[in-house]
VOBA-1610 file (N, C-alpha, C; in pm, whole numbers, padded with zeros to 5 digits, always signed):
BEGIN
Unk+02924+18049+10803Unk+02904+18079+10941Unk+02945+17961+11029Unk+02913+17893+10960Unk+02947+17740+11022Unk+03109+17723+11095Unk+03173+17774+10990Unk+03345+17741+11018Unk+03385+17823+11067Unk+03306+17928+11084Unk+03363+18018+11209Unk+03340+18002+11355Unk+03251+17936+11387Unk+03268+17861+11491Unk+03337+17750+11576Unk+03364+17652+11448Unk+03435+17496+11447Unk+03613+17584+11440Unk+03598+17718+11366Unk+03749+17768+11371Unk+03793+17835+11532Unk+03701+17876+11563Unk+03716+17974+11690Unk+03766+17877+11782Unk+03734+17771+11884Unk+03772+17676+11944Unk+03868+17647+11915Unk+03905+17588+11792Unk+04027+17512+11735Unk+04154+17564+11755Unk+04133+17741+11734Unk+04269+17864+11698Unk+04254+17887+11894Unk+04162+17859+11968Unk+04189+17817+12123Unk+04271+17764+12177Unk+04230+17627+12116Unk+04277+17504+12174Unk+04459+17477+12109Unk+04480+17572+12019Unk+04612+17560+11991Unk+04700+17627+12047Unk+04662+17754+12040Unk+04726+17832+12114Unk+04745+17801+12269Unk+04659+17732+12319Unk+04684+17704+12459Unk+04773+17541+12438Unk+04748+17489+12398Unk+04855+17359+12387Unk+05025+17442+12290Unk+05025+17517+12247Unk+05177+17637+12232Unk+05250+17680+12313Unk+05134+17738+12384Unk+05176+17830+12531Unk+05260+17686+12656Unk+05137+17607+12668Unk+05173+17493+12763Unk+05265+17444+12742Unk+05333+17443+12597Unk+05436+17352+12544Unk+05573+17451+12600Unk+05525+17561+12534Unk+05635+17668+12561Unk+05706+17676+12734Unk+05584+17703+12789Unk+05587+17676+12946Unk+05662+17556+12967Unk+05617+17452+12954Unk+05662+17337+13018Unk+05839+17351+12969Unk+05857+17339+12884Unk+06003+17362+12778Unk+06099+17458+12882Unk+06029+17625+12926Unk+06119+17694+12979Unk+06131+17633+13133Unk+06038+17571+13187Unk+06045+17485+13292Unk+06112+17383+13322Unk+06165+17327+13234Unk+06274+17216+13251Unk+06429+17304+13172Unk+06409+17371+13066Unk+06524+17348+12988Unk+06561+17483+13015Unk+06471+17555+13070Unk+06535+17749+13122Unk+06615+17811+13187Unk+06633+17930+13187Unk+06730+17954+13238Unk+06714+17923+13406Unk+06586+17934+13442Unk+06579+17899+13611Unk+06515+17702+13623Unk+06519+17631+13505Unk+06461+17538+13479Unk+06515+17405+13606Unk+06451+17291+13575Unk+06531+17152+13653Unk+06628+17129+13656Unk+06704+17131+13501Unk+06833+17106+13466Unk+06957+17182+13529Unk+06881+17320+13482Unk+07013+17468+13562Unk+06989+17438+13705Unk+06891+17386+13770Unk+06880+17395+13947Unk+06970+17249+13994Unk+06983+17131+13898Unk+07097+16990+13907Unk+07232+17067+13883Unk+07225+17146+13763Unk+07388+17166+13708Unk+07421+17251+13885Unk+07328+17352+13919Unk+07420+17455+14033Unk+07408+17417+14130Unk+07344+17262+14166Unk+07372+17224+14286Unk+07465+17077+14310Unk+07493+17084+14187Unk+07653+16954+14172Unk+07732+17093+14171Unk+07728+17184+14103Unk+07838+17277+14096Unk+07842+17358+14236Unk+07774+17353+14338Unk+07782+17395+14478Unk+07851+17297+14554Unk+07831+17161+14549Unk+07901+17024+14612Unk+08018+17053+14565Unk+08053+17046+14433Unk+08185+17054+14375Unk+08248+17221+14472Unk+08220+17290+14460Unk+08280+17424+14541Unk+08282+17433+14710Unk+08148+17297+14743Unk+08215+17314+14887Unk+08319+17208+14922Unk+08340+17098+14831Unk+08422+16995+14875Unk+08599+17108+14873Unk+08590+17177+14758Unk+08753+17260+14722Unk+08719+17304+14879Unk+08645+17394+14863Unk+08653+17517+15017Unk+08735+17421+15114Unk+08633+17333+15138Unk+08707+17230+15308Unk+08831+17182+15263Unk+08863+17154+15141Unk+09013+17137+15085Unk+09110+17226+15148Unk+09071+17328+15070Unk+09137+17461+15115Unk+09170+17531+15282Unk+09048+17475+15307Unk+09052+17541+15475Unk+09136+17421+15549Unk+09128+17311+15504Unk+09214+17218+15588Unk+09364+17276+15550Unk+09388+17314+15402Unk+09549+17286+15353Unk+09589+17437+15466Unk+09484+17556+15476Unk+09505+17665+15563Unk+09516+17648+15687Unk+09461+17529+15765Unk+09493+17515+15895Unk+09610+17427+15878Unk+09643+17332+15792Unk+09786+17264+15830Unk+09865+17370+15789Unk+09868+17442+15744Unk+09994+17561+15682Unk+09996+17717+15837Unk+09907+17662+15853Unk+09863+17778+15984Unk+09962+17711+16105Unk+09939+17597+16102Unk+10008+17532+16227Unk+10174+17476+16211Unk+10177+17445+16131Unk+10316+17461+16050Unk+10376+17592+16098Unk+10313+17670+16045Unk+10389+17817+16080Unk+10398+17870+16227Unk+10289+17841+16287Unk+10291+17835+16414Unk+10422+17780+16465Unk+10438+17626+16430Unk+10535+17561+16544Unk+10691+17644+16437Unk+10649+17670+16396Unk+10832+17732+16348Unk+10818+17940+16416Unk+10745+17933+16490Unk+10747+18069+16486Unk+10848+18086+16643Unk+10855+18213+16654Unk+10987+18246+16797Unk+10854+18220+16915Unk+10723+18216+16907Unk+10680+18176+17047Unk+10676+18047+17057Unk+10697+17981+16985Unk+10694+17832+17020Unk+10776+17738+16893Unk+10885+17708+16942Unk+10975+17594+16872Unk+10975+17435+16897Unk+10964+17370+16743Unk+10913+17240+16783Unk+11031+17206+16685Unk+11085+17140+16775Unk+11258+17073+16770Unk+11229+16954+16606Unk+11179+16867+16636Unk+11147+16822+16526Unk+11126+16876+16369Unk+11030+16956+16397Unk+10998+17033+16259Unk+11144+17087+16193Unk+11175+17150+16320Unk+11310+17215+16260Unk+11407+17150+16183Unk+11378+17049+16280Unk+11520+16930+16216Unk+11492+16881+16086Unk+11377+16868+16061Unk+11314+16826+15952Unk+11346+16896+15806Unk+11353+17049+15875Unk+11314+17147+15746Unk+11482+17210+15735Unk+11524+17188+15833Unk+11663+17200+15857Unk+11783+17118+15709Unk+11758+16960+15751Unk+11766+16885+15672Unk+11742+16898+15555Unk+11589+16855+15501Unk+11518+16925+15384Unk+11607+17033+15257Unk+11617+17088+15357Unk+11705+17294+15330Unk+11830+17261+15287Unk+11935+17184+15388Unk+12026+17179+15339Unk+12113+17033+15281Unk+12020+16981+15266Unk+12044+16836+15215Unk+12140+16759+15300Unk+12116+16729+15455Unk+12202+16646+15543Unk+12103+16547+15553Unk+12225+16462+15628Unk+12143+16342+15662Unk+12168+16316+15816Unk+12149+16268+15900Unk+12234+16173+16044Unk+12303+16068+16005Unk+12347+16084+16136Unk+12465+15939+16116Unk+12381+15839+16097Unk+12276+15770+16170Unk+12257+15677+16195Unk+12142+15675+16080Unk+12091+15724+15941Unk+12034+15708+15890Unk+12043+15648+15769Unk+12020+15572+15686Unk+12048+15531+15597Unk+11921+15585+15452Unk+12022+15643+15344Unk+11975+15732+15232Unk+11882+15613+15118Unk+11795+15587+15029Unk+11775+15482+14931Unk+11719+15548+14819Unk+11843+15533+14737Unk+11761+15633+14629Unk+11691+15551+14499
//
C-alpha cells in the first residue's frame, strides 16, 4: 500500500516535467517556434531589400522609356543609344580599348 502512494506522485511529477519538456521544445524548435519567427523575419528583410531593388530598377527603366518616347525626346539619351546601337563614335572622341 505503501508504494502506491510514493508511486502516484512520482508517475505525476514525470509526466508533467515530459509534457513541460515537450512544450518548451515545440516552443523554440516548432513549427511556429523562436527559431521559425528569426528564420521569417531575416527572410522578410531579405525580400524587402530585392522589392526596393526592383522598384528602383522599375522606375529607372520607367523613365528611360519615358525620355525615349514621341511625347518627350531627350537628345542625349538618343545619342547615347544611337551610338551604343550602331557602334559610332564622334569626331572629337577618343576610343581606349
Amino acid at each position: 500500500m505503501q508504494t502506491r502512494r510514493t508511486l502516484g506522485p512520482l508517475i505525476f511529477f514525470s509526466i508533467a516535467v515530459v509534457l513541460g519538456a515537450y512544450f518548451t521544445f515545440a516552443a523554440v524548435q516548432g513549427s511556429y517556434g523562436v527559431f521559425r519567427r528569426v528564420q521569417i523575419d531575416a527572410e522578410i528583410e531579405t525580400r524587402t531589400a530585392e522589392r526596393d531593388a526592383l522598384r528602383a530598377e522599375v522606375t529607372r527603366m520607367a523613365n528611360l522609356t519615358h525620355r525615349l518616347s514621341d511625347q518627350y525626346l531627350d537628345l542625349d539619351l538618343l545619342d547615347e543609344r544611337a551610338r551604343e546601337v550602331l557602334g559610332t563614335i564622334r569626331a572629337d572622341e577618343i576610343v581606349i580599348r
